[in-house]
N, CA, C and O atoms as CSV, one atom per row, in Angstrom:
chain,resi,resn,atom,element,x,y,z
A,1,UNK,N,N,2.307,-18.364,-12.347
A,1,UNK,CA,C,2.422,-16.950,-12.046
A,1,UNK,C,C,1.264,-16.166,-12.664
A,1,UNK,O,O,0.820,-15.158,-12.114
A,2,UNK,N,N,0.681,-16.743,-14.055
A,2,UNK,CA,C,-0.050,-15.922,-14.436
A,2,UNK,C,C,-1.243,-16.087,-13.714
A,2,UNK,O,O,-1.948,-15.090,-13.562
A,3,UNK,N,N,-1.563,-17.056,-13.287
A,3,UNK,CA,C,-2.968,-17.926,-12.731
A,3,UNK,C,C,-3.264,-16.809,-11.127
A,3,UNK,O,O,-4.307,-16.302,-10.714
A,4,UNK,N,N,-1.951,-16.770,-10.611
A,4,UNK,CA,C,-1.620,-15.868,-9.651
A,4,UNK,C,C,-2.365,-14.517,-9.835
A,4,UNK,O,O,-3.363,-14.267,-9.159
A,5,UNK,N,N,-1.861,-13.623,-10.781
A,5,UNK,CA,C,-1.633,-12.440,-11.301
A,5,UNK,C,C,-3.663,-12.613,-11.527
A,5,UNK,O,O,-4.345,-12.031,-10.685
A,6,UNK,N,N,-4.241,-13.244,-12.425
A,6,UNK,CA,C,-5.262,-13.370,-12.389
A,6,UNK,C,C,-6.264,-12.941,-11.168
A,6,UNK,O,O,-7.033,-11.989,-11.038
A,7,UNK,N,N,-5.889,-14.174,-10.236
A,7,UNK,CA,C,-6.344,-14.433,-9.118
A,7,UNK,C,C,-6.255,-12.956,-8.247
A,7,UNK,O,O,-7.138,-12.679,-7.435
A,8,UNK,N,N,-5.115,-12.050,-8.496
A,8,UNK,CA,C,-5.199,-11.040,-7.843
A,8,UNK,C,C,-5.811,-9.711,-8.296
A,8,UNK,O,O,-6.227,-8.779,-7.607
A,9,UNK,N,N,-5.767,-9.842,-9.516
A,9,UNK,CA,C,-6.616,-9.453,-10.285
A,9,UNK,C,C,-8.198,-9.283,-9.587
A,9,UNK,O,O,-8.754,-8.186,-9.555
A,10,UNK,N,N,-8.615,-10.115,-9.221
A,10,UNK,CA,C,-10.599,-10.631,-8.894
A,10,UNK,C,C,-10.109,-10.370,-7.496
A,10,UNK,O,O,-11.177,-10.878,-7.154
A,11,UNK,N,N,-9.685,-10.152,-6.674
A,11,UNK,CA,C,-9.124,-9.692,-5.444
A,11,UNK,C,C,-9.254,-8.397,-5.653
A,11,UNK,O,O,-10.273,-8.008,-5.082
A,12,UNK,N,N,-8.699,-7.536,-6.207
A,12,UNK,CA,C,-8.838,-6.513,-6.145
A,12,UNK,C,C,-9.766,-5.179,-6.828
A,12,UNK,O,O,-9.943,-3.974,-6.649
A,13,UNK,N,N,-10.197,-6.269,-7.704
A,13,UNK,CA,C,-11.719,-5.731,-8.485
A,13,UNK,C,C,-12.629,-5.948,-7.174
A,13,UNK,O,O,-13.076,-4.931,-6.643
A,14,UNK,N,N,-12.871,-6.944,-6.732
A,14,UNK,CA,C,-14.047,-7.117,-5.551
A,14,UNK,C,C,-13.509,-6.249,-4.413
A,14,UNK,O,O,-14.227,-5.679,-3.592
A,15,UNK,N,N,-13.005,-6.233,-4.425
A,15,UNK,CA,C,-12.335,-4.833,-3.258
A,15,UNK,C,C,-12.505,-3.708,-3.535
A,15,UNK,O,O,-12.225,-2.817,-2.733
A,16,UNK,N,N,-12.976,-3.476,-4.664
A,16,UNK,CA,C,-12.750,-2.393,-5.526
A,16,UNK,C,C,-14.026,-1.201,-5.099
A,16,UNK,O,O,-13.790,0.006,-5.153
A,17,UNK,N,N,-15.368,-1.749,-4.682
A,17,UNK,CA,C,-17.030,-1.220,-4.989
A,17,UNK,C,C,-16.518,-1.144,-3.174
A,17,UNK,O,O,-15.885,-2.070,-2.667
A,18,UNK,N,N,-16.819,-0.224,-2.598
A,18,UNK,CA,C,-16.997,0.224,-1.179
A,18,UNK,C,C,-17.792,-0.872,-0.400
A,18,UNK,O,O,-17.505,-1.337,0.704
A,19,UNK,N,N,-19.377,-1.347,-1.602
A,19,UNK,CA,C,-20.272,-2.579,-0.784
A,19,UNK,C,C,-19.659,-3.541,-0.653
A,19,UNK,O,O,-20.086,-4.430,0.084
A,20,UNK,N,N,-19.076,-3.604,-0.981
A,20,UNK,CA,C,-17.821,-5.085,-1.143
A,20,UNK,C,C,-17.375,-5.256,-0.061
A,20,UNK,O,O,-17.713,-6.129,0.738
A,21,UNK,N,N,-16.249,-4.113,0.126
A,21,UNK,CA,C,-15.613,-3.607,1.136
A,21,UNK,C,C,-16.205,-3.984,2.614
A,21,UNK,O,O,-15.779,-4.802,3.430
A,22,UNK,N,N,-17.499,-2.980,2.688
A,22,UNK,CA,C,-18.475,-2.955,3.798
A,22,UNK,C,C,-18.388,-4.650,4.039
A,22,UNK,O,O,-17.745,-4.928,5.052
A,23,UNK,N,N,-18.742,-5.432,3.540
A,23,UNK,CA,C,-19.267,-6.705,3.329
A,23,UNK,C,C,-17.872,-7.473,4.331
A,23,UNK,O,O,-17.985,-7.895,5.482
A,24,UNK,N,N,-16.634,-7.477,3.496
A,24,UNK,CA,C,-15.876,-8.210,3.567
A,24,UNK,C,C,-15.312,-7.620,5.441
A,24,UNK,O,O,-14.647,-8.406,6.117
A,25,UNK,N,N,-15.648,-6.423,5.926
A,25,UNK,CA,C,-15.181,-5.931,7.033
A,25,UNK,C,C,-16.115,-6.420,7.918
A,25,UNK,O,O,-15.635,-7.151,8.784
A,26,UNK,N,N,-17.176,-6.259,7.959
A,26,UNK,CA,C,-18.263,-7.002,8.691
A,26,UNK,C,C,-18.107,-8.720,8.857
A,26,UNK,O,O,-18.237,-9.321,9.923
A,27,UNK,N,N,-17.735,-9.470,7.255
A,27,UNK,CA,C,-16.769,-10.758,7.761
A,27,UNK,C,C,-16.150,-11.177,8.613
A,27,UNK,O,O,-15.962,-12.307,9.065
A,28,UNK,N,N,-15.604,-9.601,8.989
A,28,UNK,CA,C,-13.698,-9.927,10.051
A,28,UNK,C,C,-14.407,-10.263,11.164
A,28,UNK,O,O,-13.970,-11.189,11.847
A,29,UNK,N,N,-15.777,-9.505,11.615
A,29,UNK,CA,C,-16.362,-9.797,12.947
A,29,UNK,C,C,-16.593,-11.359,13.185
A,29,UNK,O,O,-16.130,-11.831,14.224
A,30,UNK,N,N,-17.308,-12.238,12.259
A,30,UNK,CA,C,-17.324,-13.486,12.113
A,30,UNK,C,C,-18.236,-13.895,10.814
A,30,UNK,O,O,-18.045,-13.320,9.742
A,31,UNK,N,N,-19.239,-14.915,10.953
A,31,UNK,CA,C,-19.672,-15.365,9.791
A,31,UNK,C,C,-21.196,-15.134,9.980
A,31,UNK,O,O,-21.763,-15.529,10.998
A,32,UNK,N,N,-21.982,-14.355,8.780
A,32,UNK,CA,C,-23.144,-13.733,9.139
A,32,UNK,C,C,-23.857,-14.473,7.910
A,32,UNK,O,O,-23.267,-14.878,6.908
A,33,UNK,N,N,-25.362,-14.588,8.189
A,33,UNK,CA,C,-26.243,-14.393,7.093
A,33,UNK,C,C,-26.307,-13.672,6.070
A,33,UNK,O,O,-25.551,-12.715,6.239
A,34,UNK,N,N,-26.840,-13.622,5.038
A,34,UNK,CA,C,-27.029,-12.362,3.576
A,34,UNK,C,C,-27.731,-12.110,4.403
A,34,UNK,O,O,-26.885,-11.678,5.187
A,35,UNK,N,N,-29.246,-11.950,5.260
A,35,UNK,CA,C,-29.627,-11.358,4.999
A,35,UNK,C,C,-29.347,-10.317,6.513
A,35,UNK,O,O,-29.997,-9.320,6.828
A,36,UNK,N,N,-28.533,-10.747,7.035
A,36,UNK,CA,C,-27.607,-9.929,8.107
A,36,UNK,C,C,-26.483,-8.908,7.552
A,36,UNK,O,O,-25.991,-7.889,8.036
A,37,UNK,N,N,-26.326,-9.441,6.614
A,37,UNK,CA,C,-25.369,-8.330,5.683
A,37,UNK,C,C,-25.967,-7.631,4.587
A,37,UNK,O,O,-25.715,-6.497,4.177
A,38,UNK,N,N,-26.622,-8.294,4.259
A,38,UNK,CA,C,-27.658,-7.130,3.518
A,38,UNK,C,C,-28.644,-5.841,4.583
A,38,UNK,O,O,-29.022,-4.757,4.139
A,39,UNK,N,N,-28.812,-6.190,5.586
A,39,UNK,CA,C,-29.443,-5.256,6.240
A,39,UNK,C,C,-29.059,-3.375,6.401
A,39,UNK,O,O,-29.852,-2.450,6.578
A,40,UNK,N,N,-27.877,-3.356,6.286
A,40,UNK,CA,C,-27.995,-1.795,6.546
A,40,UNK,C,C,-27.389,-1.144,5.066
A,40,UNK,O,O,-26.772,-0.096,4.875
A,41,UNK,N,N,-27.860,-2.284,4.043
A,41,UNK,CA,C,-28.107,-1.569,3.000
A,41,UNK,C,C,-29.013,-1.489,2.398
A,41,UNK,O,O,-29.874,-2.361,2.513
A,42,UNK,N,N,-29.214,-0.238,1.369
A,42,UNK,CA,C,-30.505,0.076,1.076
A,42,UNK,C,C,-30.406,-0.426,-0.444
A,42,UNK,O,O,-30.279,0.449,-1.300
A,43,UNK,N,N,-30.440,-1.352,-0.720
A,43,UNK,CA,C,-30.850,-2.407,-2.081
A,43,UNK,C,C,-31.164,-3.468,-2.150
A,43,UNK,O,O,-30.432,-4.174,-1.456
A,44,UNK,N,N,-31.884,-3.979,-2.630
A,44,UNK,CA,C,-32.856,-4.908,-3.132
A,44,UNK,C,C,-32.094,-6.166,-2.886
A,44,UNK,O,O,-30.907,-5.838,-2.869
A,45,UNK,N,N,-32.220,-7.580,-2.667
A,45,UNK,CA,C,-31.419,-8.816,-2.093
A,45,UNK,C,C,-31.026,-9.125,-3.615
A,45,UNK,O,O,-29.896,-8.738,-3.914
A,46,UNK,N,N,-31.710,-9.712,-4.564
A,46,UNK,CA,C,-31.134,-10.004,-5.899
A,46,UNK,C,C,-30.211,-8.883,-6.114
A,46,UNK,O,O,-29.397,-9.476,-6.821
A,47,UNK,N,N,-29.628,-7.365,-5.985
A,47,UNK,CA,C,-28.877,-6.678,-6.302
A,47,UNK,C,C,-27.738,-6.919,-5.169
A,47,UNK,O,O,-26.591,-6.740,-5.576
A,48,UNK,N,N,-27.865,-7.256,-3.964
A,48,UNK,CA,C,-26.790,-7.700,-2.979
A,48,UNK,C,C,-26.234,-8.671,-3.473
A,48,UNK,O,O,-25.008,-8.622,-3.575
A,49,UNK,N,N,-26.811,-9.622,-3.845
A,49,UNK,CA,C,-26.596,-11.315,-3.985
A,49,UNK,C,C,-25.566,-11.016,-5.029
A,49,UNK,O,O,-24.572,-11.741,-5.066
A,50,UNK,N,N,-25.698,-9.957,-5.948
A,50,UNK,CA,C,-24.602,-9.735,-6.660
A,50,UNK,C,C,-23.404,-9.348,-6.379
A,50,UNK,O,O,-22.636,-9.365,-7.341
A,51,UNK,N,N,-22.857,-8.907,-5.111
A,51,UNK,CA,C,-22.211,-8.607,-4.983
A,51,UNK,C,C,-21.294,-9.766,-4.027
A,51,UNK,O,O,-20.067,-9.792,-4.115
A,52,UNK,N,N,-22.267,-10.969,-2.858
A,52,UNK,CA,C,-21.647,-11.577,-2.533
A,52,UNK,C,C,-21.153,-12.297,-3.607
A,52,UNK,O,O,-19.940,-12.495,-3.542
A,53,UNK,N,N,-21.865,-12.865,-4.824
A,53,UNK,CA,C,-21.585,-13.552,-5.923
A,53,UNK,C,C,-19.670,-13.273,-6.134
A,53,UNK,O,O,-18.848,-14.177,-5.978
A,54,UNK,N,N,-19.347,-11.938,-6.479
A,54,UNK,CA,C,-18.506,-11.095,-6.753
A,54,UNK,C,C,-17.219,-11.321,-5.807
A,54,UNK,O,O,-16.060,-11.114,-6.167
A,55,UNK,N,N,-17.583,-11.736,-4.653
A,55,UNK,CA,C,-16.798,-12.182,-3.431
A,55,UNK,C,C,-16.567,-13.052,-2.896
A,55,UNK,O,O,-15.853,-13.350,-1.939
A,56,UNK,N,N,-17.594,-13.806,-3.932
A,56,UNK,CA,C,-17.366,-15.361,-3.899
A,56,UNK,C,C,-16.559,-15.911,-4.947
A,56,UNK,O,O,-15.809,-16.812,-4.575
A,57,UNK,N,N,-16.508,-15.535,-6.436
A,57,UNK,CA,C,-15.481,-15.554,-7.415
A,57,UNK,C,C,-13.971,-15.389,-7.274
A,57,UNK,O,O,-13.014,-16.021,-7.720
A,58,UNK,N,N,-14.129,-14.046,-6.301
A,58,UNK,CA,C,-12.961,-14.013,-6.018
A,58,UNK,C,C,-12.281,-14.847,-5.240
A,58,UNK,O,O,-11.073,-14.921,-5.465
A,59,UNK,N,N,-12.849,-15.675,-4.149
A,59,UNK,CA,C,-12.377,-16.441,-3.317
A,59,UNK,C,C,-12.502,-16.102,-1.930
A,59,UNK,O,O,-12.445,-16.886,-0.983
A,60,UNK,N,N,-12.738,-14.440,-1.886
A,60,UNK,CA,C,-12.764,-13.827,-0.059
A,60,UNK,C,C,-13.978,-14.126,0.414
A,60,UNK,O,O,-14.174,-13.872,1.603
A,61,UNK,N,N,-14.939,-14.655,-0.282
A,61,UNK,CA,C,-15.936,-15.295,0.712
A,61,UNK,C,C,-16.622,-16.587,0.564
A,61,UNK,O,O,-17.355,-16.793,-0.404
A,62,UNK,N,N,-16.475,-17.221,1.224
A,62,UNK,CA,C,-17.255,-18.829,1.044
A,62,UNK,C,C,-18.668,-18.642,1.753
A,62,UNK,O,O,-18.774,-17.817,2.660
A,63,UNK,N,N,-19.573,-19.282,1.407
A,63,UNK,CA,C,-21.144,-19.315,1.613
A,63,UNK,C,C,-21.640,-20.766,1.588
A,63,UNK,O,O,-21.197,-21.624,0.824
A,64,UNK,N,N,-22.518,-20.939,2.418
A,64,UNK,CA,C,-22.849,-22.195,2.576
A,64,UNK,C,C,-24.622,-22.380,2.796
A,64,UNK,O,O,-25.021,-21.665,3.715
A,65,UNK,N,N,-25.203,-22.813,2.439
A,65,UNK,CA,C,-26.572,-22.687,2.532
A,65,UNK,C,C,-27.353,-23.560,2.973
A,65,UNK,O,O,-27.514,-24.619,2.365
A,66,UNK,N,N,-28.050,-23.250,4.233
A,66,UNK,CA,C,-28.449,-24.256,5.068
A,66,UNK,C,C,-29.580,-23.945,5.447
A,66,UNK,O,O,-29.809,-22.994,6.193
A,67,UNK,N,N,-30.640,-24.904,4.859
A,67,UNK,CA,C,-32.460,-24.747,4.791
A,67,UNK,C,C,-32.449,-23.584,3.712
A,67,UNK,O,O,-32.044,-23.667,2.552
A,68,UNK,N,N,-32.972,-22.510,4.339
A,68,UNK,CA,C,-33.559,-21.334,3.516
A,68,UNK,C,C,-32.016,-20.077,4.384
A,68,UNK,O,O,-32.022,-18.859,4.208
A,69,UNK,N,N,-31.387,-20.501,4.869
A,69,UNK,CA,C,-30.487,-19.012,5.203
A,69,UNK,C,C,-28.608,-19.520,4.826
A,69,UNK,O,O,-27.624,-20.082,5.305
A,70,UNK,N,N,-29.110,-18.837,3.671
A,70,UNK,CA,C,-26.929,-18.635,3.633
A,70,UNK,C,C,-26.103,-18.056,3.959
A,70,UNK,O,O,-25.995,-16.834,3.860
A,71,UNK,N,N,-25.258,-18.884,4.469
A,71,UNK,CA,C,-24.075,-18.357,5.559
A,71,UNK,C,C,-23.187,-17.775,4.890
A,71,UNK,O,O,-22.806,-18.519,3.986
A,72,UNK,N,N,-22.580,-16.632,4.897
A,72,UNK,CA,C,-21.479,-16.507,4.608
A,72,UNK,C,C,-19.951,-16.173,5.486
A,72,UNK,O,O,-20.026,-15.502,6.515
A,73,UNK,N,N,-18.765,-16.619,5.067
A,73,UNK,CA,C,-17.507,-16.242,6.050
A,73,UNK,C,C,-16.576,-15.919,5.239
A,73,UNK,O,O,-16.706,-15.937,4.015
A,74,UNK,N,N,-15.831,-15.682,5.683
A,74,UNK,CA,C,-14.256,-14.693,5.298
A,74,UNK,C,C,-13.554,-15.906,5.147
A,74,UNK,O,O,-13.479,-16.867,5.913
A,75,UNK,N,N,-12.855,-15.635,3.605
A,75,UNK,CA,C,-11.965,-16.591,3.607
A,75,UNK,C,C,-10.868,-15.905,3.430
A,75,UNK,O,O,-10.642,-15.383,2.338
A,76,UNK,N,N,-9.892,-15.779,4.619
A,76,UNK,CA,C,-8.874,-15.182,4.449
A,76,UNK,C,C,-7.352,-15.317,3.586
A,76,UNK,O,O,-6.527,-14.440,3.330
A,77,UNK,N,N,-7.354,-16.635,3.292
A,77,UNK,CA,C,-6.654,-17.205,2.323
A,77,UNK,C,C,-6.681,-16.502,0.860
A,77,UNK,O,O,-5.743,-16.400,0.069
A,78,UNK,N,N,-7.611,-16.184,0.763
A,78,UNK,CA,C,-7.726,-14.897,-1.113
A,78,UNK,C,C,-6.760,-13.530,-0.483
A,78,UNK,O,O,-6.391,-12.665,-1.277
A,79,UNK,N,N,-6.471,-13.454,0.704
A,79,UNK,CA,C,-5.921,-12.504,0.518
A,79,UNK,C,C,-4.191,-12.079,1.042
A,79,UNK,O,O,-3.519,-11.048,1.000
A,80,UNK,N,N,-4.028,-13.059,1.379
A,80,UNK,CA,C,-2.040,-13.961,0.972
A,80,UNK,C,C,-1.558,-13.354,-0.216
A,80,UNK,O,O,-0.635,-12.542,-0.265
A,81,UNK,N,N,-2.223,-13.784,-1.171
A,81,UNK,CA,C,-2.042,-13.199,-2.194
A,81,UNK,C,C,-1.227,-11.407,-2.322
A,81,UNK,O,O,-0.079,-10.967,-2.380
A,82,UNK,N,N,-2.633,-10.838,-2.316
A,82,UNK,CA,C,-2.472,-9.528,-2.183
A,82,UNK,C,C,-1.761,-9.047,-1.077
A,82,UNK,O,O,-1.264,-7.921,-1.057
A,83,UNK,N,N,-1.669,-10.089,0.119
A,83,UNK,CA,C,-0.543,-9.214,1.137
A,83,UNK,C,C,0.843,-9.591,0.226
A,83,UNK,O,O,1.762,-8.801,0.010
A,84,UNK,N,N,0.788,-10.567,-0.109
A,84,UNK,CA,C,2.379,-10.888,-0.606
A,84,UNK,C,C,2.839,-9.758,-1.606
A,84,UNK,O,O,3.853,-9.072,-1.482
A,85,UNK,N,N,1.949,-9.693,-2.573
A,85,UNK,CA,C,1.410,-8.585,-3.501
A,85,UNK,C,C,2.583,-7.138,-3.018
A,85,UNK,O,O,3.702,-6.853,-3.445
A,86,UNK,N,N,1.619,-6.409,-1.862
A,86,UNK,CA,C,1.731,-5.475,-1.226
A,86,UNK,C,C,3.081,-5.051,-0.540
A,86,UNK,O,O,3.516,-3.900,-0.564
A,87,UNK,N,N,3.844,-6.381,0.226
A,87,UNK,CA,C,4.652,-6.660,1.004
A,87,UNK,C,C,6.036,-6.323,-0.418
A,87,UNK,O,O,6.826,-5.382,-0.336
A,88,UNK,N,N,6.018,-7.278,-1.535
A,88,UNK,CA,C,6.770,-6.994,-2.224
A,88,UNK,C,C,6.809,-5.528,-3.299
A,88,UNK,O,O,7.689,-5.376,-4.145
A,89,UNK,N,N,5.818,-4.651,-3.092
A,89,UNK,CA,C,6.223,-3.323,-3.763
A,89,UNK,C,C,6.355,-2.495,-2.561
A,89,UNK,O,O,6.908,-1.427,-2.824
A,90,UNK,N,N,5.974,-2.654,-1.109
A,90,UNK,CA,C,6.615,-2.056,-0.102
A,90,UNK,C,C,7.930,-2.205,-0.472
A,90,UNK,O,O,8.230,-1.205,-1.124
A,91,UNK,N,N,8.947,-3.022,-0.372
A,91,UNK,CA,C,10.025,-3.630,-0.472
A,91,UNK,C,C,10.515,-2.685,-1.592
A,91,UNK,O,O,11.592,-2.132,-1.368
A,92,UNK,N,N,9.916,-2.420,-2.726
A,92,UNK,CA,C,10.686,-1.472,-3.888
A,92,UNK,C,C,10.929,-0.473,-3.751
A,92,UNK,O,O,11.947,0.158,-4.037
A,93,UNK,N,N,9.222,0.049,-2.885
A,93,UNK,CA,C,9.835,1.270,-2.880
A,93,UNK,C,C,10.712,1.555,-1.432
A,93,UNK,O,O,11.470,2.513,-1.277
A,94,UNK,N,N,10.540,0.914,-0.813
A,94,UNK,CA,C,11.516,1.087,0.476
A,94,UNK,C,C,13.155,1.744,-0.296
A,94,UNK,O,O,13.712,2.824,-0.101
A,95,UNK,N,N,13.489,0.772,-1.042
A,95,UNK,CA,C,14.660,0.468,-1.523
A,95,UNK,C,C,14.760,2.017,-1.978
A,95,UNK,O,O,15.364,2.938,-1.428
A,96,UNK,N,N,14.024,2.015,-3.087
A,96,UNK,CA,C,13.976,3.160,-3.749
A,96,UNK,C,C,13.947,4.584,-3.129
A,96,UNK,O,O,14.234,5.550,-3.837
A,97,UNK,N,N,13.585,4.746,-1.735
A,97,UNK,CA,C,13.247,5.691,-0.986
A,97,UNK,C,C,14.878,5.942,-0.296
A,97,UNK,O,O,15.390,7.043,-0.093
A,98,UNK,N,N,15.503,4.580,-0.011
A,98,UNK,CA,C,16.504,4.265,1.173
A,98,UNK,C,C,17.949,5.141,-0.226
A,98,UNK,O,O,18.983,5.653,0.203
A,99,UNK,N,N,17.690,5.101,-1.421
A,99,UNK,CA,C,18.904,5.486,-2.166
A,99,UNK,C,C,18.153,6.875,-2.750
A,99,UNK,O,O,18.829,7.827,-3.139
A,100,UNK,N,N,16.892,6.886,-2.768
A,100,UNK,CA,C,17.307,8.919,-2.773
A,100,UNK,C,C,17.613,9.536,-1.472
A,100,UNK,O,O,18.035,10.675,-1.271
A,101,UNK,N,N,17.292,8.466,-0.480
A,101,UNK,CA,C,17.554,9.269,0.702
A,101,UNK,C,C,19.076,9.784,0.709
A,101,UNK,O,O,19.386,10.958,0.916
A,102,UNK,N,N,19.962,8.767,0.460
A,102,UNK,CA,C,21.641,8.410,0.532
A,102,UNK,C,C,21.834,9.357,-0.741
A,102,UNK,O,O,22.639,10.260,-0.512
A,103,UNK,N,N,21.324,9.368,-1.944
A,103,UNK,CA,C,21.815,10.871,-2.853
A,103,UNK,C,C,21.444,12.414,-1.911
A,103,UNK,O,O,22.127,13.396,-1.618
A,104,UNK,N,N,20.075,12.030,-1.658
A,104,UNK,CA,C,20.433,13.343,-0.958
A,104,UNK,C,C,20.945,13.926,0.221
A,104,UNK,O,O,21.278,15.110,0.171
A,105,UNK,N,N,21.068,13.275,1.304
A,105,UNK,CA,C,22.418,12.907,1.819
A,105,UNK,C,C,24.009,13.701,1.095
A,105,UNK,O,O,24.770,14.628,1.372
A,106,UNK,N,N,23.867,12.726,0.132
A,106,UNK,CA,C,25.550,13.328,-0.245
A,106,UNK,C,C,25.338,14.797,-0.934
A,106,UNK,O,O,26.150,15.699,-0.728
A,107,UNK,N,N,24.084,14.989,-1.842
A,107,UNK,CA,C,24.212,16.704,-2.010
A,107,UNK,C,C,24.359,17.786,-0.841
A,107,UNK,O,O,24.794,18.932,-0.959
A,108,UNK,N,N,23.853,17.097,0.419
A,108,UNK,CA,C,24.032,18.336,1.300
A,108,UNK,C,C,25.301,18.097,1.536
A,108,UNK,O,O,26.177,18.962,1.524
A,109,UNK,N,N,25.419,17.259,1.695
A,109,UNK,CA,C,27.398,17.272,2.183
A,109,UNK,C,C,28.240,18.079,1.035
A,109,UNK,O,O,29.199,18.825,1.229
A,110,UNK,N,N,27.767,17.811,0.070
A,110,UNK,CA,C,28.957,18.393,-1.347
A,110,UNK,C,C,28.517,19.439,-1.197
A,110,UNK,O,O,29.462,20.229,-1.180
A,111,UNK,N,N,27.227,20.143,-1.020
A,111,UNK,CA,C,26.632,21.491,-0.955
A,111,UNK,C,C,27.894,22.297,0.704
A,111,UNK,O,O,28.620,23.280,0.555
A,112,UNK,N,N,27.799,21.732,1.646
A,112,UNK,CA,C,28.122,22.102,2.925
A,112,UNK,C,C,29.758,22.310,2.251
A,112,UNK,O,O,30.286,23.422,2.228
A,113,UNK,N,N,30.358,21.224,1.789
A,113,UNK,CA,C,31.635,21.366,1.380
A,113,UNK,C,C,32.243,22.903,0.303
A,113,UNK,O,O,33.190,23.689,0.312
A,114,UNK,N,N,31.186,22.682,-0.394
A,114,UNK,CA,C,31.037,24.022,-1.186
A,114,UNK,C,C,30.741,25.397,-0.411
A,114,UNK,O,O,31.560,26.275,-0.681
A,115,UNK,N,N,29.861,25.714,0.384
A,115,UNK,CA,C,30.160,26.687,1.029
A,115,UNK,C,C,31.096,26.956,2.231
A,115,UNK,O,O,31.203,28.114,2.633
A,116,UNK,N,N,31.812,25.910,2.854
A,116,UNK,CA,C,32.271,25.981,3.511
A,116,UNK,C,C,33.857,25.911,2.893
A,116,UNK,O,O,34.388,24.938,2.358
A,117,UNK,N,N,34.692,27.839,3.246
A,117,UNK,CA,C,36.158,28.360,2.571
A,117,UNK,C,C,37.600,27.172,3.103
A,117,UNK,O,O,38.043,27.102,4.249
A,118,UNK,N,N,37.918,26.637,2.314
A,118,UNK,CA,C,38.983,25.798,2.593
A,118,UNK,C,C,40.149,26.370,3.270
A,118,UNK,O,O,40.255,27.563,2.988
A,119,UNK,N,N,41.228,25.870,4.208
A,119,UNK,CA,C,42.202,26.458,4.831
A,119,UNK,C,C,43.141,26.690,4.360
A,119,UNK,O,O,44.122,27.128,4.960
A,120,UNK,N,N,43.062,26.410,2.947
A,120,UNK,CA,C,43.943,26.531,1.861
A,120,UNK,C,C,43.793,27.931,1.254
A,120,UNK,O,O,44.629,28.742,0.854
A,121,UNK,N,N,42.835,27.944,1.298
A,121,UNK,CA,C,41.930,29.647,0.999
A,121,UNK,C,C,42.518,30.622,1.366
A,121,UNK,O,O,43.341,31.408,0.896
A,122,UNK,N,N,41.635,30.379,2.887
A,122,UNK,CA,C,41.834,31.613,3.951
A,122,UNK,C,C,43.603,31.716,4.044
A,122,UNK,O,O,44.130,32.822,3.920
A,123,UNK,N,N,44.171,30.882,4.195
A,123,UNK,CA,C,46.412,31.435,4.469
A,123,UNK,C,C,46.459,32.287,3.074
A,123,UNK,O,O,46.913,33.428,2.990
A,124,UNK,N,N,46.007,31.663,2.185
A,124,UNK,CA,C,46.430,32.620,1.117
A,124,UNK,C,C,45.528,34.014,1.162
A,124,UNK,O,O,46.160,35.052,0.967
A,125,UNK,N,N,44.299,34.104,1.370
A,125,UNK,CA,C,44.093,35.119,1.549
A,125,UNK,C,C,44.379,36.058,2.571
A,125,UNK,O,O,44.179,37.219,2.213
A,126,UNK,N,N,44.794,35.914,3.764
A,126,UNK,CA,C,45.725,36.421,4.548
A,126,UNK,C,C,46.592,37.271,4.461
A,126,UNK,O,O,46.671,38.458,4.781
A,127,UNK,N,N,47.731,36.007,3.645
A,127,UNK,CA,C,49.059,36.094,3.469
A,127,UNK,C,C,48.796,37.386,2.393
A,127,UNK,O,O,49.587,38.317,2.543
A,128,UNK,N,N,47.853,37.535,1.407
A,128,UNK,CA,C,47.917,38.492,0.435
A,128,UNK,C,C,47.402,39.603,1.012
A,128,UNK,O,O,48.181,40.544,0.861
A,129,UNK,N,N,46.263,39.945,1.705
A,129,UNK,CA,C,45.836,41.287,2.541
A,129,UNK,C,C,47.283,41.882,3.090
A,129,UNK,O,O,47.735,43.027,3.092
A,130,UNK,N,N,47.839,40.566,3.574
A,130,UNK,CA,C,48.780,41.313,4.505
A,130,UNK,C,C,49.729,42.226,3.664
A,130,UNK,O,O,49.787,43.451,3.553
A,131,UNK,N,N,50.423,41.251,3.135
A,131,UNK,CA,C,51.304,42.302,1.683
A,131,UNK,C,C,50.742,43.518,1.451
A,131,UNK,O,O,51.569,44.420,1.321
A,132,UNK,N,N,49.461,43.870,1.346
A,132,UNK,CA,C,48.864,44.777,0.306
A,132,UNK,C,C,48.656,45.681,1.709
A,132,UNK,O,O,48.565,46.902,1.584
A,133,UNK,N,N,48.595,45.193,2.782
A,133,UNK,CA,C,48.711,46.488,4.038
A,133,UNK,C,C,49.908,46.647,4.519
A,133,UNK,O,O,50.088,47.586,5.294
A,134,UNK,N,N,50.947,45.817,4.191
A,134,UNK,CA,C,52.506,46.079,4.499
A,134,UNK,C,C,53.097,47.064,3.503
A,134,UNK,O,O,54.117,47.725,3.695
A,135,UNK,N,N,52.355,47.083,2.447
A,135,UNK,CA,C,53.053,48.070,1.159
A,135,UNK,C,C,52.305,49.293,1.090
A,135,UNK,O,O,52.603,50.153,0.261
């Protein structure tokens, strides 16, 4: 679990820098060169390389290097993790949402009950006007 917790950890640090981001979305299209993914940014390749590095630690990207051009692809498997992650605090707060919903729920009802004069009320108040205009 902890190895887990780790692991999601470097998942979500590398997710973390927008270039990352950029990087790992351009992945989804398929599997590109650095220097195809480095292109529509404006920094230096040793300062990119740092960042696939970063995405490679984490596990969301595998790279493979063949002659002089490295490949990189999406490894979608680093991120199971973090859906599972995600999926189970959806789940909390669902829960959590589904029982203030049901308290508040019952305040409007106890509220509605409260303003609304019981029939127990109104006969007696009636019954007493009437007296007090019969006398």
């Amino acid at each position: 679990m902890a190895n887990q917790l780790s692991q999601l950890d470097h998942v979500f640090a590398a997710l973390a820098d927008p270039t990352r981001r950029a990087i790992v979305m351009r992945l989804c299209a398929g599997e590109a060169s650095v220097g195809e993914l480095a292109d529509p940014f404006d920094m230096a390749l040793p300062s990119f390389m740092k960042h696939i590095h970063v995405l490679e630690a984490s596990g969301l990207v595998l790279s493979e290097k063949s002659g002089r051009v490295r490949t990189c692809r999406l490894s979608p498997d680093a991120l199971v993790g973090a859906e599972d992650w995600f999926q189970h605090q959806r789940a909390i707060w669902e829960a959590r949402l589904d029982r203030f919903e049901a308290y508040v729920m019952k305040l409007k009802k106890e509220r509605a009950a409260a303003k609304r004069p019981s029939r127990m009320t109104d006969k007696t108040t009636n019954k007493t006007s009437k007296r007090k205009g019969a006398e």
